[in-house]
PDBQT receptor file of N, H, CA, C and O in Angstrom, charges set to zero:
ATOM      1  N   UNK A   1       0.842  -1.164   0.000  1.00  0.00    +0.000 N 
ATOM      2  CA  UNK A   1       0.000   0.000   0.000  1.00  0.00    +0.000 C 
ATOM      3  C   UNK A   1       0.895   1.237   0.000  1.00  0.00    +0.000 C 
ATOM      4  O   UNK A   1       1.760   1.521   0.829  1.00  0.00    +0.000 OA
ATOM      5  N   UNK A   2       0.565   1.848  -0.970  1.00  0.00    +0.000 N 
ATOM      6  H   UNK A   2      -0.137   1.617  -1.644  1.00  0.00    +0.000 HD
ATOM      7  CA  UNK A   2       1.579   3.439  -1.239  1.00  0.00    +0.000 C 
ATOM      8  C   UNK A   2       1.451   4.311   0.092  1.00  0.00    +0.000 C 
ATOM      9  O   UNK A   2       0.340   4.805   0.282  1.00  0.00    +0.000 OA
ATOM     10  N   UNK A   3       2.580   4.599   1.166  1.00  0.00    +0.000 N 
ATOM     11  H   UNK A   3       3.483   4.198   1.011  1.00  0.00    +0.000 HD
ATOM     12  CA  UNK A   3       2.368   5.745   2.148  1.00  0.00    +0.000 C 
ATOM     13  C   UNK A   3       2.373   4.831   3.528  1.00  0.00    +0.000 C 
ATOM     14  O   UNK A   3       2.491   5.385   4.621  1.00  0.00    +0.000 OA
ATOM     15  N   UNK A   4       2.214   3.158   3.390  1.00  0.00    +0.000 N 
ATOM     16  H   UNK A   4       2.118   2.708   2.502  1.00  0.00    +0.000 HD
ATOM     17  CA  UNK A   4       2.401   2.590   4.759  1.00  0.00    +0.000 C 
ATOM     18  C   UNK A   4       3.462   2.885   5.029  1.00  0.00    +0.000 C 
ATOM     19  O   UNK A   4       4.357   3.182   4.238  1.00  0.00    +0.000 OA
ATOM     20  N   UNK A   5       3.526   2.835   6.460  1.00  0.00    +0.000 N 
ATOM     21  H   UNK A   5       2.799   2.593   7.102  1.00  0.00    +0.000 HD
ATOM     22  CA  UNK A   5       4.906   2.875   7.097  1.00  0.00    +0.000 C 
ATOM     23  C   UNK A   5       5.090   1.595   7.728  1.00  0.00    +0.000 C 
ATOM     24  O   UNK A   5       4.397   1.240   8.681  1.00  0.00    +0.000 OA
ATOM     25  N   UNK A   6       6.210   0.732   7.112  1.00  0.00    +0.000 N 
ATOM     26  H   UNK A   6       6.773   1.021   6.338  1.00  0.00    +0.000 HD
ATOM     27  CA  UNK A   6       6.236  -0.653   7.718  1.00  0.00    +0.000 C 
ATOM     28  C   UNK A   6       7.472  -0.396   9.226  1.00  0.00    +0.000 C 
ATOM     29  O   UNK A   6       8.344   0.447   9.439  1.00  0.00    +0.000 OA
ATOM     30  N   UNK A   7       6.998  -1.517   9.960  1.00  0.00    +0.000 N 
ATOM     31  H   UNK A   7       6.290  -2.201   9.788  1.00  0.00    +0.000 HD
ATOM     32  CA  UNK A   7       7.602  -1.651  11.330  1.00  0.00    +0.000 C 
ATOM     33  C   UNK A   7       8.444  -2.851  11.206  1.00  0.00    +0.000 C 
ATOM     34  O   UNK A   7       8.094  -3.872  10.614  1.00  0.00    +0.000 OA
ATOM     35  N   UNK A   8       9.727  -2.649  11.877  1.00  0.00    +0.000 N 
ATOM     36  H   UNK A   8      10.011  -1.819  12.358  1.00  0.00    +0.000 HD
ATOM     37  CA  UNK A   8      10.613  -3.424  12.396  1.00  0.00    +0.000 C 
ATOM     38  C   UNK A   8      10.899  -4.016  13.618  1.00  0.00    +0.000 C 
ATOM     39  O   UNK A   8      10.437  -3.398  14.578  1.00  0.00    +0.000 OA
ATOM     40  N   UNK A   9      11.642  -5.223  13.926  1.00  0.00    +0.000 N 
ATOM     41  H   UNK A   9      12.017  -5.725  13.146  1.00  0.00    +0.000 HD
ATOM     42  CA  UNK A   9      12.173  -4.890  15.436  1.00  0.00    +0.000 C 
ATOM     43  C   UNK A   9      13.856  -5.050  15.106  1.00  0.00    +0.000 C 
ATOM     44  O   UNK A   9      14.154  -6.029  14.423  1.00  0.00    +0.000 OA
ATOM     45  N   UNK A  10      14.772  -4.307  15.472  1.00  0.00    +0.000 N 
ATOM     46  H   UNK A  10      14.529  -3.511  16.027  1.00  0.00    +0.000 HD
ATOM     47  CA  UNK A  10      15.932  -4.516  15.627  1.00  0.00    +0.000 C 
ATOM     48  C   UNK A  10      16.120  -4.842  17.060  1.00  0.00    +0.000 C 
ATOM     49  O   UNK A  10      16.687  -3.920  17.646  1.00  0.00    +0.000 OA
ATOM     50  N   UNK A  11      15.796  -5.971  17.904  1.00  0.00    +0.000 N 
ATOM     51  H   UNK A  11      15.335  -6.720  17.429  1.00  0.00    +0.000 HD
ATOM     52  CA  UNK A  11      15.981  -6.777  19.145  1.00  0.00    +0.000 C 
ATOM     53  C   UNK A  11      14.883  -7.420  19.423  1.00  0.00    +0.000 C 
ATOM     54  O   UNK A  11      13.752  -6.934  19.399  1.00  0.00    +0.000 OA
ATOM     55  N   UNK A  12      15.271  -8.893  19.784  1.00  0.00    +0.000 N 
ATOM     56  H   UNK A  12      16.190  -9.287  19.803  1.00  0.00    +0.000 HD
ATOM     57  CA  UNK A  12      14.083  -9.378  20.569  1.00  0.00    +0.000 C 
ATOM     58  C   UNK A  12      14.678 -10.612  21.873  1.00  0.00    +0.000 C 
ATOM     59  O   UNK A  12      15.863 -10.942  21.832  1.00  0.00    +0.000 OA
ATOM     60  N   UNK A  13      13.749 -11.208  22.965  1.00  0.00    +0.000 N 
ATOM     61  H   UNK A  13      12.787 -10.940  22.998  1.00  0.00    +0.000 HD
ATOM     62  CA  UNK A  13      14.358 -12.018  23.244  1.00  0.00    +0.000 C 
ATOM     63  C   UNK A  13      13.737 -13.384  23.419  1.00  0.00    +0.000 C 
ATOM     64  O   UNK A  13      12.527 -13.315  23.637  1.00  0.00    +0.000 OA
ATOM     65  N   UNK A  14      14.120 -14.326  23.393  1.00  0.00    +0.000 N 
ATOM     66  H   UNK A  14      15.103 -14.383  23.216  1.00  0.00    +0.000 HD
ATOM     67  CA  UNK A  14      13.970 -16.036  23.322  1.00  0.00    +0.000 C 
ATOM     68  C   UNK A  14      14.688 -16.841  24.336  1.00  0.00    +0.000 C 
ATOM     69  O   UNK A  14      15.609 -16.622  25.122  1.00  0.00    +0.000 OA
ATOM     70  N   UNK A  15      14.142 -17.574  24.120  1.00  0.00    +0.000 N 
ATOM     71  H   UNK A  15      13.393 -17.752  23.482  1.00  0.00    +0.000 HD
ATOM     72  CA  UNK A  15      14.998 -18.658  24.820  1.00  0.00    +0.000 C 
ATOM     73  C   UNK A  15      16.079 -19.750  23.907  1.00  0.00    +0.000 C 
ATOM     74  O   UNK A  15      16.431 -19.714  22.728  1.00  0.00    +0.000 OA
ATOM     75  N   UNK A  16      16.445 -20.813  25.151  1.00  0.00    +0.000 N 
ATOM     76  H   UNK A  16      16.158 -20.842  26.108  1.00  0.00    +0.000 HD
ATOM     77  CA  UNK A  16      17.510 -21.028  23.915  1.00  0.00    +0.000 C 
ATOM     78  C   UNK A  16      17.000 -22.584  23.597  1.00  0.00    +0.000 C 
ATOM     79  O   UNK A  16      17.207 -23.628  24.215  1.00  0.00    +0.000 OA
ATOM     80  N   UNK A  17      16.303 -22.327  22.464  1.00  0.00    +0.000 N 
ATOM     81  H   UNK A  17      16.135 -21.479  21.962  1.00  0.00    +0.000 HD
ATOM     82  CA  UNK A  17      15.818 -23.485  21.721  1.00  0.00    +0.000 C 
ATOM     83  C   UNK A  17      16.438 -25.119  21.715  1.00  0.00    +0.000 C 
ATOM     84  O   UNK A  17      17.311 -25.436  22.523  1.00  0.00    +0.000 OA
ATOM     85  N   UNK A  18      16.016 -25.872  20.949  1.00  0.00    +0.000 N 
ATOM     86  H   UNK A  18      15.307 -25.615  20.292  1.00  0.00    +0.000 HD
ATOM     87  CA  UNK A  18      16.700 -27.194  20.755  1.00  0.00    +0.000 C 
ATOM     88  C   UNK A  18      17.207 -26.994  20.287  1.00  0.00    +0.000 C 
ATOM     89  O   UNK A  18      17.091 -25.855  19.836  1.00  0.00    +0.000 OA
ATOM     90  N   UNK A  19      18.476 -27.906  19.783  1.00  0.00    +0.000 N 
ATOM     91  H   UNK A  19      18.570 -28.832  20.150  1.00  0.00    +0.000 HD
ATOM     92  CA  UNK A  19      19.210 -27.635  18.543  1.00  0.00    +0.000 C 
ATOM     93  C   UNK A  19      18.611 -28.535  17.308  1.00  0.00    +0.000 C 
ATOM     94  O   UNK A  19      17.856 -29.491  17.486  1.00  0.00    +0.000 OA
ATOM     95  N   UNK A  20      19.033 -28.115  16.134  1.00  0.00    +0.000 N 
ATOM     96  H   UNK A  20      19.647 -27.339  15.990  1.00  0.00    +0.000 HD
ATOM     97  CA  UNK A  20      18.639 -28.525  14.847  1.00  0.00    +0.000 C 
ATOM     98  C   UNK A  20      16.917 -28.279  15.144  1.00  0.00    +0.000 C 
ATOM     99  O   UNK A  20      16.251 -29.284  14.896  1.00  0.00    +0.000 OA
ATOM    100  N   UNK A  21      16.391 -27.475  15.474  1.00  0.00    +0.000 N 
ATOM    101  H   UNK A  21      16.932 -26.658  15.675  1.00  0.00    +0.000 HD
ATOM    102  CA  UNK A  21      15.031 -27.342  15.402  1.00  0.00    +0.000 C 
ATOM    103  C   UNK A  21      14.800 -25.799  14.551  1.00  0.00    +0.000 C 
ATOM    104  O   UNK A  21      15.508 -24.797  14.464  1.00  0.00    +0.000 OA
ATOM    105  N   UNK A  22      13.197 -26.230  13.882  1.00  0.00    +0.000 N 
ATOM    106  H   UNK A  22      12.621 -27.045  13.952  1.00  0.00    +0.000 HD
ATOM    107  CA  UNK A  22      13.183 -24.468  12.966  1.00  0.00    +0.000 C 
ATOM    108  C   UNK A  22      13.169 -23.219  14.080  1.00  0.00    +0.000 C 
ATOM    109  O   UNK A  22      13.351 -22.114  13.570  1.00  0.00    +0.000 OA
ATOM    110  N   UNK A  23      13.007 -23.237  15.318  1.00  0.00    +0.000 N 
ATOM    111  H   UNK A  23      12.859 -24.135  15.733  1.00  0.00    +0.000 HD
ATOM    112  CA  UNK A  23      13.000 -22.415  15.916  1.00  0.00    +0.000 C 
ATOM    113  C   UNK A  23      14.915 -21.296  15.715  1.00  0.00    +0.000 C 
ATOM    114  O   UNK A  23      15.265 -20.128  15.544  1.00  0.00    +0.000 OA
ATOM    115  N   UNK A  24      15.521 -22.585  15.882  1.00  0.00    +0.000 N 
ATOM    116  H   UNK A  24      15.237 -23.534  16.021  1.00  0.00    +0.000 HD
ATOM    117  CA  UNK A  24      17.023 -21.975  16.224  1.00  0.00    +0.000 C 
ATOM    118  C   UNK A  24      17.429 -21.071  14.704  1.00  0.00    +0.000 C 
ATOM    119  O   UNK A  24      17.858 -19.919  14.765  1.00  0.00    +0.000 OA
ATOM    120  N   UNK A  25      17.170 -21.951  13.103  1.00  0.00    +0.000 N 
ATOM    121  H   UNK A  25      16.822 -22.887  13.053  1.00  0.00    +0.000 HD
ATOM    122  CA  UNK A  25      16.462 -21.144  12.178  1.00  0.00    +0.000 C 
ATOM    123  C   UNK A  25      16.117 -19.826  12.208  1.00  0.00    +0.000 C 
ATOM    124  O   UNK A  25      16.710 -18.956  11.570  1.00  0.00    +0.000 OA
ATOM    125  N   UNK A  26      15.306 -19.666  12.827  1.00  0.00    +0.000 N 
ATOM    126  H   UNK A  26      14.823 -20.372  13.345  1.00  0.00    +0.000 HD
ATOM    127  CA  UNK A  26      14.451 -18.573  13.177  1.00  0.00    +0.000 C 
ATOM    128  C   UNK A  26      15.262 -17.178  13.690  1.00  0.00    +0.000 C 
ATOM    129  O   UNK A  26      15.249 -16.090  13.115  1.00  0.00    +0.000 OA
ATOM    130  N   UNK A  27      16.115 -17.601  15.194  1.00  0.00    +0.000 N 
ATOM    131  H   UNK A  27      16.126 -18.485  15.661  1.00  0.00    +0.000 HD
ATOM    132  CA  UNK A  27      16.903 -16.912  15.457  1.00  0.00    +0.000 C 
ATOM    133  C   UNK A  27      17.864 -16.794  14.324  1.00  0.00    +0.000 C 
ATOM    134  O   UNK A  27      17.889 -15.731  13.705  1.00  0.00    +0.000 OA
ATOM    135  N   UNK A  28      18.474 -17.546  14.064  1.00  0.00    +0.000 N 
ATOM    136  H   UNK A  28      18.453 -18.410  14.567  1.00  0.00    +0.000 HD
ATOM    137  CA  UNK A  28      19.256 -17.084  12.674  1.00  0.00    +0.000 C 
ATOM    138  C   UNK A  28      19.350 -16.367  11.738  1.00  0.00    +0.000 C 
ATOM    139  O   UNK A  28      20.332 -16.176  11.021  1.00  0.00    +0.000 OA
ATOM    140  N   UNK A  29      18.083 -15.816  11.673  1.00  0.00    +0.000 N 
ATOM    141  H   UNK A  29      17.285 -15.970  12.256  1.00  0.00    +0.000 HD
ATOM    142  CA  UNK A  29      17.416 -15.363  10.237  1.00  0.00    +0.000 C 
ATOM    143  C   UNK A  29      17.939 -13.777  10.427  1.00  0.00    +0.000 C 
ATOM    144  O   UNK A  29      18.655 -13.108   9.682  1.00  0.00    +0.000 OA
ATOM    145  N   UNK A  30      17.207 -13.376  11.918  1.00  0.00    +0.000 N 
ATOM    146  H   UNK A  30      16.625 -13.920  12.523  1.00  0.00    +0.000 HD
ATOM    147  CA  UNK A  30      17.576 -12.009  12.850  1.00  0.00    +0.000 C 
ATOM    148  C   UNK A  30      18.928 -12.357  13.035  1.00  0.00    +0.000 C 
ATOM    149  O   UNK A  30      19.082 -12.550  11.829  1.00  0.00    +0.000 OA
ATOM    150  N   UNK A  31      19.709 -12.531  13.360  1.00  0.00    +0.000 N 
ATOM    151  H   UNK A  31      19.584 -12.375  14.340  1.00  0.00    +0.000 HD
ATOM    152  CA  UNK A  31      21.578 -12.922  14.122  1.00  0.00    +0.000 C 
ATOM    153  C   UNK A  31      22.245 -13.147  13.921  1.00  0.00    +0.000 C 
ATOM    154  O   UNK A  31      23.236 -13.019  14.640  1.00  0.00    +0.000 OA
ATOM    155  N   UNK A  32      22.251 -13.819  12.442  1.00  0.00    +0.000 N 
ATOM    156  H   UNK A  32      21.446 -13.923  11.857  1.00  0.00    +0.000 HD
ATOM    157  CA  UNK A  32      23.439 -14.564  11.908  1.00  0.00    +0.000 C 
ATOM    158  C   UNK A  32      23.712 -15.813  12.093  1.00  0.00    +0.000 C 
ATOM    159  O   UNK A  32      23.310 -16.329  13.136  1.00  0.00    +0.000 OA
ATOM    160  N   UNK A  33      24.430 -16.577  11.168  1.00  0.00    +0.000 N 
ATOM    161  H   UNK A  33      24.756 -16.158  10.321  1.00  0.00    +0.000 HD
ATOM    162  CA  UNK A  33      24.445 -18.513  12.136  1.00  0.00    +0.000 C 
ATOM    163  C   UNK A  33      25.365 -18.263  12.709  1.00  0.00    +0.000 C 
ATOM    164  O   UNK A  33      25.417 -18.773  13.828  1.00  0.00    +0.000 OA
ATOM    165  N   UNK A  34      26.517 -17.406  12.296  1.00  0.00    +0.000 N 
ATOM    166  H   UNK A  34      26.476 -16.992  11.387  1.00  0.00    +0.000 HD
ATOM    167  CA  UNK A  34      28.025 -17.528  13.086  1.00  0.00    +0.000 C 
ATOM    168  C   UNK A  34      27.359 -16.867  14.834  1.00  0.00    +0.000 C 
ATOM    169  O   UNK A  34      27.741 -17.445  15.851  1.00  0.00    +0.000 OA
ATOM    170  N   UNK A  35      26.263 -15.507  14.947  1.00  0.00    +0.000 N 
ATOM    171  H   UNK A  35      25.953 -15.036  14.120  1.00  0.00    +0.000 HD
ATOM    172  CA  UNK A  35      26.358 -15.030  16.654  1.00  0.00    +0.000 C 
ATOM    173  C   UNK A  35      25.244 -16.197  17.313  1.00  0.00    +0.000 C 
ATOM    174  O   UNK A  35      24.830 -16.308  18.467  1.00  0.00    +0.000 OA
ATOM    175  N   UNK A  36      24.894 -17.159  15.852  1.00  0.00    +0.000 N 
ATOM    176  H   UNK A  36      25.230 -17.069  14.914  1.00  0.00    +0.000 HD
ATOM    177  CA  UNK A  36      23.681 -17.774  16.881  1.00  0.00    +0.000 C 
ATOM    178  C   UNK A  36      24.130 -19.283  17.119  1.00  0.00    +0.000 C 
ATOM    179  O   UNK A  36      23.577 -20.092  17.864  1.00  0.00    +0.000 OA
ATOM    180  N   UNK A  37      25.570 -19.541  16.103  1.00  0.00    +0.000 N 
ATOM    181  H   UNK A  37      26.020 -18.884  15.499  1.00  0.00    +0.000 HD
ATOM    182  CA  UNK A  37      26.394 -20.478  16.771  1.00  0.00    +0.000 C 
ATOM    183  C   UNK A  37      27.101 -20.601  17.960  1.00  0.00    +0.000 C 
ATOM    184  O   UNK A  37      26.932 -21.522  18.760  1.00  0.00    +0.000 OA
ATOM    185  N   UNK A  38      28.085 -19.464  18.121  1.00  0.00    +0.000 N 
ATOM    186  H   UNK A  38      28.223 -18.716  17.472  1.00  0.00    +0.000 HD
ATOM    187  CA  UNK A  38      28.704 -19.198  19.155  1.00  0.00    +0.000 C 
ATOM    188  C   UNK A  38      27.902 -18.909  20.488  1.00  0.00    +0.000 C 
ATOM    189  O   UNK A  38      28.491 -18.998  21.566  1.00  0.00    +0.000 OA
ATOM    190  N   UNK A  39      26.268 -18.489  20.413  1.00  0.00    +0.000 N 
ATOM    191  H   UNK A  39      25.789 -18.418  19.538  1.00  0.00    +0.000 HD
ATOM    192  CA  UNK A  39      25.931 -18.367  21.347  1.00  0.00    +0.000 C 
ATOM    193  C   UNK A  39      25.444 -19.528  21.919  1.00  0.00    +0.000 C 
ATOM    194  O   UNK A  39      25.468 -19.556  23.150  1.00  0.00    +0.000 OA
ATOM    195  N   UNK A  40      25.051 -20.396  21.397  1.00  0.00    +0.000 N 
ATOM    196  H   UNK A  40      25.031 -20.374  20.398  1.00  0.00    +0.000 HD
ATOM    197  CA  UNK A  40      25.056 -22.051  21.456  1.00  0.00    +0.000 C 
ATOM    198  C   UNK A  40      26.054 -22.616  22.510  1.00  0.00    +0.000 C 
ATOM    199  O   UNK A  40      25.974 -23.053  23.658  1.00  0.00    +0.000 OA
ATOM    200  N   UNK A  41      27.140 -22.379  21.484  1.00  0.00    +0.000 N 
ATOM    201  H   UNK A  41      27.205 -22.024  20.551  1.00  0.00    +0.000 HD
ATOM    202  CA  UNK A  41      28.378 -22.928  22.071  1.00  0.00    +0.000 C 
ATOM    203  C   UNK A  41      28.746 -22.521  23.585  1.00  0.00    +0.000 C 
ATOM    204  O   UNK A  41      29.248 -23.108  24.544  1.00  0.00    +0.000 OA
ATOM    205  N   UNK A  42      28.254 -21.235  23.332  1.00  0.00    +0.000 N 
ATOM    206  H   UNK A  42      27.846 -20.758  22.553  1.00  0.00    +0.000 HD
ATOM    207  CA  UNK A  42      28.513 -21.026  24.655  1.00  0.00    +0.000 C 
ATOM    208  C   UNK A  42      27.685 -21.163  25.863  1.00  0.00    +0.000 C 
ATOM    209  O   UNK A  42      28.215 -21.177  26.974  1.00  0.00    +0.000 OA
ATOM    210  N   UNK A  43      26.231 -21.280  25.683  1.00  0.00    +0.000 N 
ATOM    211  H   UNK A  43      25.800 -21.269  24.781  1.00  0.00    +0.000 HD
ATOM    212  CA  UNK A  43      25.418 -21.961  26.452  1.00  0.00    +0.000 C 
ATOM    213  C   UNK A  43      25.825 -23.357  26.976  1.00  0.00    +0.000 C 
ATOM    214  O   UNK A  43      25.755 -23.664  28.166  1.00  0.00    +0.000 OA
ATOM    215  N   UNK A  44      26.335 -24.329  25.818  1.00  0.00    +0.000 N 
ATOM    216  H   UNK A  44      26.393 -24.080  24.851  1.00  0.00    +0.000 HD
ATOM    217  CA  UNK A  44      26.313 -25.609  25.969  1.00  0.00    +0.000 C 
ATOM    218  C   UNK A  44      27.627 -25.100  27.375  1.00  0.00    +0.000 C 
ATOM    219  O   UNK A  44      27.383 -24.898  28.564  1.00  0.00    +0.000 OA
ATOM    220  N   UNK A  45      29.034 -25.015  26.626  1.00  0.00    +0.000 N 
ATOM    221  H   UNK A  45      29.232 -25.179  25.659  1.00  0.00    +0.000 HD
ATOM    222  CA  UNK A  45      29.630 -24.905  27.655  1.00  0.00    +0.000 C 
ATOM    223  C   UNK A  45      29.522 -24.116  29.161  1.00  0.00    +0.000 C 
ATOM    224  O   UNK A  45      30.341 -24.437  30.023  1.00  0.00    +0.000 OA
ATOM    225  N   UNK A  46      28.779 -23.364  29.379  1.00  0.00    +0.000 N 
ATOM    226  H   UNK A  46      28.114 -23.104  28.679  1.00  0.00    +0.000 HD
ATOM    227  CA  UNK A  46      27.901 -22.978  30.860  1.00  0.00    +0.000 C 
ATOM    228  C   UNK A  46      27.152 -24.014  30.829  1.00  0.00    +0.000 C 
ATOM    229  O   UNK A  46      26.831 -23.815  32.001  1.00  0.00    +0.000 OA
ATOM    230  N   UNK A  47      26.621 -24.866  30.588  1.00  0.00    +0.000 N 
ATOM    231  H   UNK A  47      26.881 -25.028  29.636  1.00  0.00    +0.000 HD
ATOM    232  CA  UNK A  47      25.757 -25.923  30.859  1.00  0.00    +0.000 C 
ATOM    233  C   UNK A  47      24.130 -24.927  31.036  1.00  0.00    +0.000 C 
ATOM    234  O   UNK A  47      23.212 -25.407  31.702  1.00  0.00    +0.000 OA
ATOM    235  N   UNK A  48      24.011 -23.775  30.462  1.00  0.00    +0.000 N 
ATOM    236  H   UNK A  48      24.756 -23.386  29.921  1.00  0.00    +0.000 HD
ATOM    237  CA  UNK A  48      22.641 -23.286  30.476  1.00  0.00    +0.000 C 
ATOM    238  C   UNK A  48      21.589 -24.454  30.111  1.00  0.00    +0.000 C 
ATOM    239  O   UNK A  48      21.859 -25.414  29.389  1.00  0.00    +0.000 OA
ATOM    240  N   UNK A  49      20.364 -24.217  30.722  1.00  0.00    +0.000 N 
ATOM    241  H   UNK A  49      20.144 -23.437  31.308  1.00  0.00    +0.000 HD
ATOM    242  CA  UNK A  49      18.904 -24.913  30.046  1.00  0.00    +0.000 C 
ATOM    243  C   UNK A  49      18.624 -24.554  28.973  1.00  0.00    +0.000 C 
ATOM    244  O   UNK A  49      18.612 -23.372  28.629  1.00  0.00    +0.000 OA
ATOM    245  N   UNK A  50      18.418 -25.272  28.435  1.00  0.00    +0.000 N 
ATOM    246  H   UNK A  50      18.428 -26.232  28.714  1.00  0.00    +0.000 HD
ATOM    247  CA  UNK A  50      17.348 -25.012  26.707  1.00  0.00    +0.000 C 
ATOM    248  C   UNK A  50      15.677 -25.285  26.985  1.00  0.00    +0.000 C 
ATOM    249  O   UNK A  50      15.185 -25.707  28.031  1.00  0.00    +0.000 OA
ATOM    250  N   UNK A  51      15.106 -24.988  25.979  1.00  0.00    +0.000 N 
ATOM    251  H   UNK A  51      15.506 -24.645  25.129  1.00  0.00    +0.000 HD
ATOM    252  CA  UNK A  51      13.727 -25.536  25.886  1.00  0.00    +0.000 C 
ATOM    253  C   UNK A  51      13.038 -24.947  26.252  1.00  0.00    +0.000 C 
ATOM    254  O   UNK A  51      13.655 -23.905  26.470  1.00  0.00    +0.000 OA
ATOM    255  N   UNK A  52      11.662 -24.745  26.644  1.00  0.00    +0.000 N 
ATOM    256  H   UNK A  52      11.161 -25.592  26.467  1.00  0.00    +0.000 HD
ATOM    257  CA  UNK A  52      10.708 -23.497  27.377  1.00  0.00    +0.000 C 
ATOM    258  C   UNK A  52      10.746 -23.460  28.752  1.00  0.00    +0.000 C 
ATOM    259  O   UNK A  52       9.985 -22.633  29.254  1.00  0.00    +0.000 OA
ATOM    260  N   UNK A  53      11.329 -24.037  29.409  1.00  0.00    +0.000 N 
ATOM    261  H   UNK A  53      11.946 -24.709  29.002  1.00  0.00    +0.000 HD
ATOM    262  CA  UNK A  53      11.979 -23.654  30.886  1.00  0.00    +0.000 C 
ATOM    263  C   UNK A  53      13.268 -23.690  31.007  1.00  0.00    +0.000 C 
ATOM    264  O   UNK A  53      13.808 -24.271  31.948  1.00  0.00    +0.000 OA
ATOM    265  N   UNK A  54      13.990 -23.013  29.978  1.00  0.00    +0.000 N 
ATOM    266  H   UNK A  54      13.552 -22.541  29.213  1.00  0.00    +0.000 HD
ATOM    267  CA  UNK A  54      15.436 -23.128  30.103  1.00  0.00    +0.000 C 
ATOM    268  C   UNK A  54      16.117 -21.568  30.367  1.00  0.00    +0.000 C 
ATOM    269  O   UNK A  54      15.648 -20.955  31.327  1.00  0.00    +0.000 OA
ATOM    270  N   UNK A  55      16.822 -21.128  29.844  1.00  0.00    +0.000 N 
ATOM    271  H   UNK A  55      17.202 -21.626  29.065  1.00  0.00    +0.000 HD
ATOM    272  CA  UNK A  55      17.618 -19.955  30.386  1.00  0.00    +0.000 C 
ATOM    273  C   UNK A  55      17.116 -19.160  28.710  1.00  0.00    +0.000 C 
ATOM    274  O   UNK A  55      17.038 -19.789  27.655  1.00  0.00    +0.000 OA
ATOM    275  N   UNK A  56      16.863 -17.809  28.862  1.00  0.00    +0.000 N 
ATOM    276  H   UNK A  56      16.927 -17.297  29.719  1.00  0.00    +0.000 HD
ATOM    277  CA  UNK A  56      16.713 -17.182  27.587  1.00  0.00    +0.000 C 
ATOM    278  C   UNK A  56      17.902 -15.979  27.051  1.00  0.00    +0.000 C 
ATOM    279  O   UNK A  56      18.843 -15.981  27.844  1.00  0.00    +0.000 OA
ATOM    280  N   UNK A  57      18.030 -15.313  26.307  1.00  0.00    +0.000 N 
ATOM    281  H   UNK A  57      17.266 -15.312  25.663  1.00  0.00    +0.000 HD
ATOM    282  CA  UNK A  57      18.858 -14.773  25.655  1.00  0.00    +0.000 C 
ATOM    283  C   UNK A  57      18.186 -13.537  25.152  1.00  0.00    +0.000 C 
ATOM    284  O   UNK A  57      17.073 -13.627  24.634  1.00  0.00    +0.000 OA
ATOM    285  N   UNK A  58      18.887 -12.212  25.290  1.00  0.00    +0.000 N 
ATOM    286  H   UNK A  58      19.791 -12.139  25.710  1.00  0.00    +0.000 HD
ATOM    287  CA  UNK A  58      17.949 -11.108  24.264  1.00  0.00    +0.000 C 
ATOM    288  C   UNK A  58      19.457 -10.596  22.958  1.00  0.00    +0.000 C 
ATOM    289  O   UNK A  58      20.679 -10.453  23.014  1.00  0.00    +0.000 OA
ATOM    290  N   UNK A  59      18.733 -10.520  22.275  1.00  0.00    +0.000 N 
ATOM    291  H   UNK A  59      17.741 -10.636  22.229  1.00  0.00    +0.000 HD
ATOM    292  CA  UNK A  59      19.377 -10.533  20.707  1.00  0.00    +0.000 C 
ATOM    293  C   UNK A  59      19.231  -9.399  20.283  1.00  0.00    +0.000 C 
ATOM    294  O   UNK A  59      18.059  -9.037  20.386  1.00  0.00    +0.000 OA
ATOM    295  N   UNK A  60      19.988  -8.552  19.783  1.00  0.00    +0.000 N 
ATOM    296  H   UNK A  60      20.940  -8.846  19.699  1.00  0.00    +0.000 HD
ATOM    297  CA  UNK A  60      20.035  -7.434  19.451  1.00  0.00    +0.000 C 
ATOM    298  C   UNK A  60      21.058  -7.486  18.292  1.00  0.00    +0.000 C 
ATOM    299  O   UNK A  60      21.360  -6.456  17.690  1.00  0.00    +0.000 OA
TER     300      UNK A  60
C-alpha cells in the first residue's frame, strides 16, 4: 500500500531453543548462524537450560 509505514524490530528475546530445530532457524534469520552459533556454544559450555523452561537470551 503506497504511504504505509512498515515496522521493524531490531531486538528481541527467546529462549535457547533445541538444537537442529526451525526455531534456532528462526533466530538465525535475525543474528546470523556464526552469533547464533557461538551463542550455542557457549550456552552448551555454561551448561545453560534449553527448551521453554530453560535460560533465555535477548538478541540485538
Amino acid at each position: 500500500t503506497p504511504g504505509y509505514q512498515f515496522k521493524v524490530v531490531d531486538a528481541f528475546s527467546t529462549n535457547f531453543h533445541l538444537p537442529k530445530s526451525t526455531l534456532v532457524m528462526l533466530v538465525s534469520a535475525f543474528a546470523t548462524r556464526d552469533f547464533t552459533l557461538a551463542a550455542y556454544h557457549h550456552a552448551i559450555e555454561e551448561r545453560y537450560r534449553f527448551f521453554s523452561f530453560g535460560d533465555a537470551m535477548f538478541v540485538k
